[in-house]
C-alpha positions in Angstrom: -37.0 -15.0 -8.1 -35.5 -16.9 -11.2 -32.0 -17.5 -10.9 -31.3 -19.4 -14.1 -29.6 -17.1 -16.7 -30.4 -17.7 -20.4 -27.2 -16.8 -23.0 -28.1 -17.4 -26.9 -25.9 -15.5 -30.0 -26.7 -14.9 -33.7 -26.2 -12.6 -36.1 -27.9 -9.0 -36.7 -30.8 -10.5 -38.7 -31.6 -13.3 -35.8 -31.3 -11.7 -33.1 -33.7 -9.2 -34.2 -36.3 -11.8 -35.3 -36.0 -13.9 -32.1 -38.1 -12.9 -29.1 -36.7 -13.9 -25.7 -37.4 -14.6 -22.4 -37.9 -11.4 -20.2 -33.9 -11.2 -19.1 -32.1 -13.5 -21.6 -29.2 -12.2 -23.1 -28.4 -12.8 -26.9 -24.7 -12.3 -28.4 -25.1 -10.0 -31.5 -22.0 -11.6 -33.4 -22.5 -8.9 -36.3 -22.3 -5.9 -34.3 -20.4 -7.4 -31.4 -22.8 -6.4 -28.9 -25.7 -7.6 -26.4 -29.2 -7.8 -26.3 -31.4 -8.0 -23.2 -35.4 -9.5 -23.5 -37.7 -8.5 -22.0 -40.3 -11.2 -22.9 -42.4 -9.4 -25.8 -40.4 -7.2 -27.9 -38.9 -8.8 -30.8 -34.6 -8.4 -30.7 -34.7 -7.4 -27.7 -32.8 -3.9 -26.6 -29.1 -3.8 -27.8 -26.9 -2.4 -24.9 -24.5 0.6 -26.2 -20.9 -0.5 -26.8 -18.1 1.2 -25.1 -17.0 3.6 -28.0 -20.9 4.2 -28.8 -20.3 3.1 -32.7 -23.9 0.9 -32.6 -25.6 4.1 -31.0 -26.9 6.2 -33.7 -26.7 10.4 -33.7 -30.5 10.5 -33.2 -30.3 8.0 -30.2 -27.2 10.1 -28.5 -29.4 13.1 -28.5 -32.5 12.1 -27.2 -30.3 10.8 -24.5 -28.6 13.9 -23.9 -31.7 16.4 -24.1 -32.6 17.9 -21.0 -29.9 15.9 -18.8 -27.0 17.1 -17.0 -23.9 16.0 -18.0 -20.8 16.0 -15.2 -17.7 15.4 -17.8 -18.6 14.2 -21.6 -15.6 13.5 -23.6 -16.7 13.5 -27.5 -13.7 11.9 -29.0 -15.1 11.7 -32.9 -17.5 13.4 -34.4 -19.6 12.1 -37.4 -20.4 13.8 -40.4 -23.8 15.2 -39.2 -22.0 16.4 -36.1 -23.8 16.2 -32.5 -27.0 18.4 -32.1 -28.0 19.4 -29.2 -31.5 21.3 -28.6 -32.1 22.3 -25.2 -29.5 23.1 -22.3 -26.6 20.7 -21.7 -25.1 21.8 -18.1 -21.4 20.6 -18.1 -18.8 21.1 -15.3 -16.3 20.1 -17.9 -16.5 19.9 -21.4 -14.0 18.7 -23.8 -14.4 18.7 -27.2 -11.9 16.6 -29.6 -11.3 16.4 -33.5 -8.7 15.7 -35.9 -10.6 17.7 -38.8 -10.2 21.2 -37.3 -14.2 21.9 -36.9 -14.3 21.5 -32.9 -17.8 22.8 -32.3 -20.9 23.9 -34.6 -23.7 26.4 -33.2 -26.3 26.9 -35.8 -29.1 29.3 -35.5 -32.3 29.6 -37.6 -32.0 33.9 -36.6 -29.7 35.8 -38.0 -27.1 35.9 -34.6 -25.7 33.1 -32.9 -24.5 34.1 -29.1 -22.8 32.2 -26.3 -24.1 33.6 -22.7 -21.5 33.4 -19.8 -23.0 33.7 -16.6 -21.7 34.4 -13.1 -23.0 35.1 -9.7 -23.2 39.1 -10.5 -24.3 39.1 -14.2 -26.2 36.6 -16.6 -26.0 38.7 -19.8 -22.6 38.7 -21.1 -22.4 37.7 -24.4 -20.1 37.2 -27.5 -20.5 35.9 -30.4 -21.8 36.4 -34.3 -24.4 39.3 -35.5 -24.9 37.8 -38.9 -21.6 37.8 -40.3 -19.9 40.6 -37.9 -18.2 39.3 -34.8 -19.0 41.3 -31.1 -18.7 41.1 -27.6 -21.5 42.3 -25.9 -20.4 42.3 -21.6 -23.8 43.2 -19.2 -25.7 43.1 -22.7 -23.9 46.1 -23.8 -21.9 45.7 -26.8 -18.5 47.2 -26.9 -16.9 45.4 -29.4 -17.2 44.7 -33.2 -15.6 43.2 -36.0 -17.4 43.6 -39.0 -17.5 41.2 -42.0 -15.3 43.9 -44.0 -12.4 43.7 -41.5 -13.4 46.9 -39.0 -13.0 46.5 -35.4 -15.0 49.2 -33.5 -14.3 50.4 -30.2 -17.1 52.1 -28.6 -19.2 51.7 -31.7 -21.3 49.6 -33.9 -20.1 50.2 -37.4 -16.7 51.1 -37.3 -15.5 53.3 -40.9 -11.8 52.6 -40.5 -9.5 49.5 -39.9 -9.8 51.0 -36.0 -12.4 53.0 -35.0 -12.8 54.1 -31.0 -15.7 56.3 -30.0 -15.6 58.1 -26.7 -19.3 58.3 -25.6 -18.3 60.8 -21.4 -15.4 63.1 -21.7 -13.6 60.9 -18.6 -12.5 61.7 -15.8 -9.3 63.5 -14.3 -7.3 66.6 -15.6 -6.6 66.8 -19.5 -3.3 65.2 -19.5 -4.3 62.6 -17.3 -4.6 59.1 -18.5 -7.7 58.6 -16.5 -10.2 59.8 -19.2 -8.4 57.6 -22.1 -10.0 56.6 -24.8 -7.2 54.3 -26.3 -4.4 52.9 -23.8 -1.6 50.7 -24.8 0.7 49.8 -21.9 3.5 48.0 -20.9 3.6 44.9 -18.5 4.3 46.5 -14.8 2.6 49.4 -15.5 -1.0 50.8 -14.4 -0.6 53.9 -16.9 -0.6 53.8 -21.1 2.6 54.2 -22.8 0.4 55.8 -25.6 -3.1 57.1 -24.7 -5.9 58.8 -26.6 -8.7 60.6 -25.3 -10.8 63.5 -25.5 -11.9 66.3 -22.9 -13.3 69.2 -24.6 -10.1 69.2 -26.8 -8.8 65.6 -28.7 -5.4 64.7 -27.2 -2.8 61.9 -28.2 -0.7 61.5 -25.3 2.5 59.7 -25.1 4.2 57.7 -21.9 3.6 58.5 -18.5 1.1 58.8 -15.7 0.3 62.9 -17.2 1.4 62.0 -20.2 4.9 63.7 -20.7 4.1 64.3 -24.3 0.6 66.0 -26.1 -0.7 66.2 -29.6 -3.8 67.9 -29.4 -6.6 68.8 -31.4 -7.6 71.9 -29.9 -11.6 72.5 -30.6 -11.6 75.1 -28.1 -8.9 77.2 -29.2 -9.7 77.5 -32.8 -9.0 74.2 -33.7 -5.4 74.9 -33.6 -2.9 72.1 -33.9 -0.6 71.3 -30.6 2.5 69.2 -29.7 4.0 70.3 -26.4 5.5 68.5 -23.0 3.6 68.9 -20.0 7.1 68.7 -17.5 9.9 71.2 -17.9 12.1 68.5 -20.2 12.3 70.2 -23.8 10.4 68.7 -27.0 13.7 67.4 -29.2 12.7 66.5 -32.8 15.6 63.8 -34.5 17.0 61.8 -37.0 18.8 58.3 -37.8 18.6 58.1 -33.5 20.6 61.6 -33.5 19.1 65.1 -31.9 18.4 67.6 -34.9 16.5 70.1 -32.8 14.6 71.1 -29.6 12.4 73.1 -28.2 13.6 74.4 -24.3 11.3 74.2 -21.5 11.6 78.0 -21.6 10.3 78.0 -25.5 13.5 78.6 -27.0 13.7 76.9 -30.4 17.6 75.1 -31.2 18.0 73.7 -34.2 21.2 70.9 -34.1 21.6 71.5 -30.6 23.2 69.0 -28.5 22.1 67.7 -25.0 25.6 67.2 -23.0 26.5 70.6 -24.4 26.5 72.9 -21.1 27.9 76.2 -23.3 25.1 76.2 -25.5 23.1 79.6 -25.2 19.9 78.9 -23.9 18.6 82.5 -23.4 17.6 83.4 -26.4 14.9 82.4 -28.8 15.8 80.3 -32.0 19.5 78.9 -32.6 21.0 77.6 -35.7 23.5 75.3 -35.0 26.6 73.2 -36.5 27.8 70.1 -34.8 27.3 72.4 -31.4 29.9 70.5 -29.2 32.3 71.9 -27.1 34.7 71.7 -30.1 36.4 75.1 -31.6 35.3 76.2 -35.2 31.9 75.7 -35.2 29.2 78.6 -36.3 25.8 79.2 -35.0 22.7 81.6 -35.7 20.7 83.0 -32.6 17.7 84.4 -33.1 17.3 86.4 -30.0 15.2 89.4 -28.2 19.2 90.8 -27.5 19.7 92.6 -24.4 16.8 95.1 -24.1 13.2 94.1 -25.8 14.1 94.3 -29.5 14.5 91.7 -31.9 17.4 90.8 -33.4 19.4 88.4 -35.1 23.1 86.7 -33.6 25.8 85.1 -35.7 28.4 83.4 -32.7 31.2 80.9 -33.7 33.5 78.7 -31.4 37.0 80.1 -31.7 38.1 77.9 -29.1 37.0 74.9 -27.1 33.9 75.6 -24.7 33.3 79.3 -26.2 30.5 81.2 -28.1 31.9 84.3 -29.4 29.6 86.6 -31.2 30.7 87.8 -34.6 28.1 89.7 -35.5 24.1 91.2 -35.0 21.5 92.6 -36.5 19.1 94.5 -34.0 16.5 96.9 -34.3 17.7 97.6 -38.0 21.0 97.9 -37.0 24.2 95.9 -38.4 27.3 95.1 -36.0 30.5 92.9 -36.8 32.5 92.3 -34.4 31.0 94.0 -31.9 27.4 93.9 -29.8 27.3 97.6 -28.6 27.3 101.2 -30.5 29.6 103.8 -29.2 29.1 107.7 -29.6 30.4 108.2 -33.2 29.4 104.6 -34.5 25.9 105.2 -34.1 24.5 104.1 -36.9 22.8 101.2 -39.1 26.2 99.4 -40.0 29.1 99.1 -36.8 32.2 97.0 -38.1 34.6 96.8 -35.4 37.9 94.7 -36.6 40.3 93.2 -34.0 43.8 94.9 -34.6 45.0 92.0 -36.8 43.0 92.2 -40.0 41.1 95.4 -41.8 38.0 95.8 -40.4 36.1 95.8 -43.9 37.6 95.4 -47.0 35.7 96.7 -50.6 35.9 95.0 -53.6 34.7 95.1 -57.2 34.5 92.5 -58.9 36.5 94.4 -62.2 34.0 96.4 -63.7 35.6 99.4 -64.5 32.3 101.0 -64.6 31.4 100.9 -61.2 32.3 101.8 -58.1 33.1 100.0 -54.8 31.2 102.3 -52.6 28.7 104.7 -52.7 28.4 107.4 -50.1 25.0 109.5 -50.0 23.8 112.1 -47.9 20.3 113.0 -49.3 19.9 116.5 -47.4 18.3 118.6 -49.6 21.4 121.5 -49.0 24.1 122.8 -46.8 27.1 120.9 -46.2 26.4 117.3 -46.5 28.9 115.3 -44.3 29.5 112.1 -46.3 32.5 110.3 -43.8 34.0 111.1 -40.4 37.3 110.2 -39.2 37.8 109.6 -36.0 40.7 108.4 -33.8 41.3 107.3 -30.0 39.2 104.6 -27.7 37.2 107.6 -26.7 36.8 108.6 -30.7 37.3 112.0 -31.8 36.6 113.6 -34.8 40.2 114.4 -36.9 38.7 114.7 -40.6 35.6 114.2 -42.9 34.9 113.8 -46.2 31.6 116.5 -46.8 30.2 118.0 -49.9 28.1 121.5 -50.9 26.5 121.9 -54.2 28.6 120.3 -56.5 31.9 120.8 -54.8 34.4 118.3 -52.2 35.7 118.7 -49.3 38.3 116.7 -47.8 38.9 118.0 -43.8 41.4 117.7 -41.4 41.1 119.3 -38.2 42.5 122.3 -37.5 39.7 123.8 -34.8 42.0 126.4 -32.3 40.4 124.3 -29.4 42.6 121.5 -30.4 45.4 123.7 -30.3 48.3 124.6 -28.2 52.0 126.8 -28.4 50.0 128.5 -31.7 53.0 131.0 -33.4 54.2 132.1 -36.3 56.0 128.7 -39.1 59.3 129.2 -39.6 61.0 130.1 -43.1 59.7 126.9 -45.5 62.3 127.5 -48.2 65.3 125.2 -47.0 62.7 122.6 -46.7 60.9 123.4 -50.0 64.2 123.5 -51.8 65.2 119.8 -50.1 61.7 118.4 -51.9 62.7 116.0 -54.8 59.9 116.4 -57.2 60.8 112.9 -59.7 58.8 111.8 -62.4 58.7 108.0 -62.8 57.1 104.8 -64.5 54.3 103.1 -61.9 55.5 99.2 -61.9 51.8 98.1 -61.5 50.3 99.3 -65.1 53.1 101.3 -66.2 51.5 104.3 -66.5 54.0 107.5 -66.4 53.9 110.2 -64.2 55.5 113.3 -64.7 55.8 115.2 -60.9 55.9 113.0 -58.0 57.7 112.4 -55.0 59.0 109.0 -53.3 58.1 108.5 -50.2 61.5 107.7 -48.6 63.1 110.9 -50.1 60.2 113.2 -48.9 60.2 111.1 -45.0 63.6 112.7 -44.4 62.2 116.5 -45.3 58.2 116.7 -44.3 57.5 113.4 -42.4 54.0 114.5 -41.2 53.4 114.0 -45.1 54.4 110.7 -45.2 52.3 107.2 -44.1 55.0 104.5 -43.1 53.6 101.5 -41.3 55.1 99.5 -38.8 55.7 96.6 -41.0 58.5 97.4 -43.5 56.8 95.2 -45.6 53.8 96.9 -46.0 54.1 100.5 -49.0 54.8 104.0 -47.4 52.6 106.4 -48.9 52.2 110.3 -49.6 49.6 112.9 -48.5 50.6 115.7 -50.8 48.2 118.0 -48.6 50.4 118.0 -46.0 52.8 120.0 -47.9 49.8 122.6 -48.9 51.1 124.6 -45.3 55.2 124.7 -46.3 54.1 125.7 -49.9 51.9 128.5 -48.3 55.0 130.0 -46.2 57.2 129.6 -48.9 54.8 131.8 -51.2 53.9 134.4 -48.8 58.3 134.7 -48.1 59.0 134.9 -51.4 55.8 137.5 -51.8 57.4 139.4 -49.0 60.8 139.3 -51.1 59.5 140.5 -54.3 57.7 143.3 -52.4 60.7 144.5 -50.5 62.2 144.5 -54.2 59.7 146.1 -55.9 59.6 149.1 -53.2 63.2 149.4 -53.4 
C-alpha cells in the first residue's frame, strides 16, 4: 500500500486540465476547494465545500433522490429553488429563508396535496384543488375555501361567506347540542355557547348543555318562526344593557318589567309598564283573563310604595273605574265608583252651546222608558229616576207606601207658605234677571227638606222647588175648603 501523499494547487482552469495520480489531491485556489484523482479522469472530483456553494442545484438533487434524509437544514435557497422528485423521508425538516417563499410544491395536475400519515390512517390530506383551498381527513373532504373567498362546511361549493351543510339529523333530543351542526364554545367547556343544528326542524340554539335559548325554523309546524327558553327562566328582550320586556315562564307577556321587582303582577297575560319599581306613581296596563275566563283589559297605578292598585277594567264589554266588581244596581256596561273625596265622574263640554254633555237613550220602542236611577245606601236602593213616555218627562222621587211609616193627615201649610220669601234677583255669574226665586238660606229656616246644604260651607246651598209641590198642595186644598165653607154659607 502507497503511503506517499501527493498535494499540487492551481487554479479552476488547471486543475481541470491536469490528470493526477489515483489519490492526489490538488488545491483549487479559484473555487477554494479540493480535488481527489483517481488516475484517469481529467480534474479530478472536486469535494463539496461546507456551505455547498460549488455544488450546483442539479447535483444536490440527484443526491437527494431516493435517499433518506435524518435532519437537512436548507439555509438559502437559490433562484430555481430545490426540486425534489421522488420521496424525501425526514425526521426533521427545517426549512429557512429571508425572502418569505419557504417551500414550493408544483404539480403538472390541476391539485397539489400534502398526505399525513399515521399508524390508523394514510389518506388525510390538505391542500389546493386548483385554486380552492380543502382539507380532506380519511380522504373525505370537509373543508373548502374557494378561490372567491367561501369557506364550506360540510360542502364542496359553499354560496355564502359561511356555508355549513348537515348531511344525518344527529344525535340526542332537539335542544341538545349533540346533533350540532355549528358549535362555537368557550375554553373549559365541552358544550357550544352558540350551536346550530337541524333535527326535523332548523334550530339556533344559544349557551348551555340543552341550549337555554331556541330560534327555530319549524318545517314541521308549518314553517312557523320560534324563539322560546327551554328552562322555566323567562325570554327578556332589552335595550342600551337595560330590561324592556319579558316573556314569564308561565307565558305572560311584560313590557318594561323589572327583575328585582317582587310586586309586579305576574298572573295575568300582557302588562304595560312604567319604570315598574317599587316606587309610588307609576301606571301600568294589564292585559289579563280577570277573575273568571273572560278577557279583559287592567289599568293599575302605584299610589304608594310596593302597591298595584287597580284604577280601572274593561271585561267582557264592560267598563269599571275605580272598582273591579258590579253590584245589583250598577250592572251595567259603564261602573264609576269614586272614593269619597272627588266626584266620581265629571261632564264637560268643551263650549259649544249647541251640544249637550250627555245623552241618555232608552231605545224601547214604548211604555215608560227609565232613562236614570237614583239610588242611595251601601246596599243601594232605588230613591228616584229620571223616565220618559211618548214625548213627556218624568222626574221621580219615591213615595211607594212600602217605604212608609206613621202615614197621617199634613198639618195646616199656610203659616209656612206665608213664611216663604219669594225674591227676584240678578244671577252674579251672567247677570241674567230672575223675577220669582227663593234664597236658599231664607227658605232653610221654613222647608229645609227643600233645601241642599253641604257639609262644606264653602261649597253653594241649593233649591229643589219640588219639594214645596206637597205644602203648596195643602195650602190649596185649605184654602179650597175655606172658600167652600164660604160659598155654602
Amino acid at each position: 500500500m502507497a503511503t506517499q501523499l501527493q498535494i499540487r494547487r492551481g487554479t479552476s482552469s488547471q486543475v481541470a486540465a491536469f490528470t493526477g495520480a489515483e489519490g492526489e489531491i490538488v488545491v483549487n485556489t479559484t473555487n477554494d476547494s479540493v480535488h481527489v484523482n483517481d488516475g484517469s479522469t481529467a480534474g479530478g472530483f472536486e469535494l463539496a465545500r461546507a456551505d455547498l456553494n460549488n455544488v450546483s442545484d442539479t447535483s444536490l438533487n440527484a443526491a437527494l433522490t431516493g435517499n433518506t434524509v435524518s435532519a437537512l437544514t436548507v439555509t438559502s435557497l437559490t433562484s430555481s429553488g430545490i426540486n425534489v422528485t421522488g420521496t424525501v423521508t425526514a425526521d426533521a425538516l427545517t426549512v429557512q429563508t429571508t425572502n418569505g417563499l419557504n417551500a414550493l410544491l408544483e404539480s403538472t395536475t390541476s391539485y397539489q396535496y400534502l398526505q399525513f400519515k399515521n399508524s390508523a390512517e394514510t389518506n388525510n390530506f390538505i391542500g389546493f384543488v386548483s385554486d380552492d383551498f380543502v382539507v380532506s381527513p380519511a380522504n373525505n373532504q370537509k373543508l373548502i375555501v374557494t378561490a372567491e373567498g367561501n369557506v364550506g362546511i360540510g360542502t364542496s361549493s359553499p354560496d355564502s361567506v359561511l356555508e355549513a351543510n348537515i348531511t344525518t339529523s344527529g344525535s340526542g333530543a332537539n335542544n341538545n347540542t349533540a346533533g350540532s351542526s355549528i358549535g362555537i364554545g368557550s375554553s373549559g367547556t365541552t358544550q357550544p355557547i352558540l350551536g346550530m343544528r337541524w333535527t326535523g326542524a332548523s334550530h339556533v340554539g344559544i349557551s348551555g348543555s340543552a341550549f337555554s335559548t331556541q330560534i327555530v325554523n319549524d318545517t314541521v309546524n308549518s314553517n312557523a318562526f320560534e324563539m322560546y327558553t327551554t328552562g322555566a327562566s323567562p325570554l327578556v328582550l332589552g335595550t342600551g344593557a337595560a330590561e324592556r320586556m319579558r316573556i314569564s315562564a308561565n307565558g305572560y307577556v311584560n313590557p318594561k318589567a323589572n327583575v328585582a321587582n317582587t310586586n309586579a303582577p305576574d298572573t295575568q297575560g300582557l302588562h304595560f309598564g312604567w319604570n315598574y319599581s317599587n316606587g309610588a306613581g307609576e301606571s301600568l296596563i294589564v292585559f289579563n283573563k280577570g277573575a273568571g275566563t273572560t278577557g279583559g283589559l287592567t289599568f293599575v297605578d302605584n299610589s304608594s310604595s310596593g302597591t298595584h292598585d287597580e284604577i280601572m277594567r274593561l271585561e267582557g264589554g264592560n267598563l269599571l273605574v275605580g272598582t273591579t266588581t258590579t253590584g245589583s244596581y250598577t250592572d251595567g256596561k259603564l261602573s264609576v265608583f269614586g272614593d269619597g273625596s272627588v266626584p266620581a265622574a265629571t261632564f264637560k263640554n268643551a263650549g259649544n252651546t249647541g251640544q249637550f254633555c250627555a245623552n241618555f237613550w232608552n231605545a224601547a220602542g214604548s211604555g215608560t222608558r227609565t232613562l236614570i236611577n237614583f239610588t242611595t245606601n251601601a246596599s243601594p236602593s232605588v230613591v228616584g229616576s229620571i223616565s220618559t213616555n211618548g214625548s213627556t218627562t218624568a222626574y221621580n222621587t219615591s213615595s211607594d207606601y212600602r217605604l212608609k211609616e206613621n202615614i197621617a193627615d199634613a198639618d195646616d201649610a199656610g203659616s209656612k207658605v206665608d213664611a216663604i220669601q219669594v225674591r227676584k234677583f240678578d244671577w252674579i255669574a251672567d247677570g241674567a234677571h230672575q223675577d220669582y226665586g227663593m234664597v236658599a238660606q231664607e227658605l232653610q229656616t221654613v222647608a229645609p227638606e227643600a233645601v241642599s246644604a253641604p257639609e262644606d260651607p264653602e261649597e253653594m246651598m241649593g233649591v229643589d222647588y219640588s219639594k214645596l209641590v206637597p205644602m203648596l198642595v195643602k195650602e190649596i186644598q185649605s184654602l179650597r175648603a175655606r172658600v167652600q165653607q164660604l160659598e155654602n154659607n
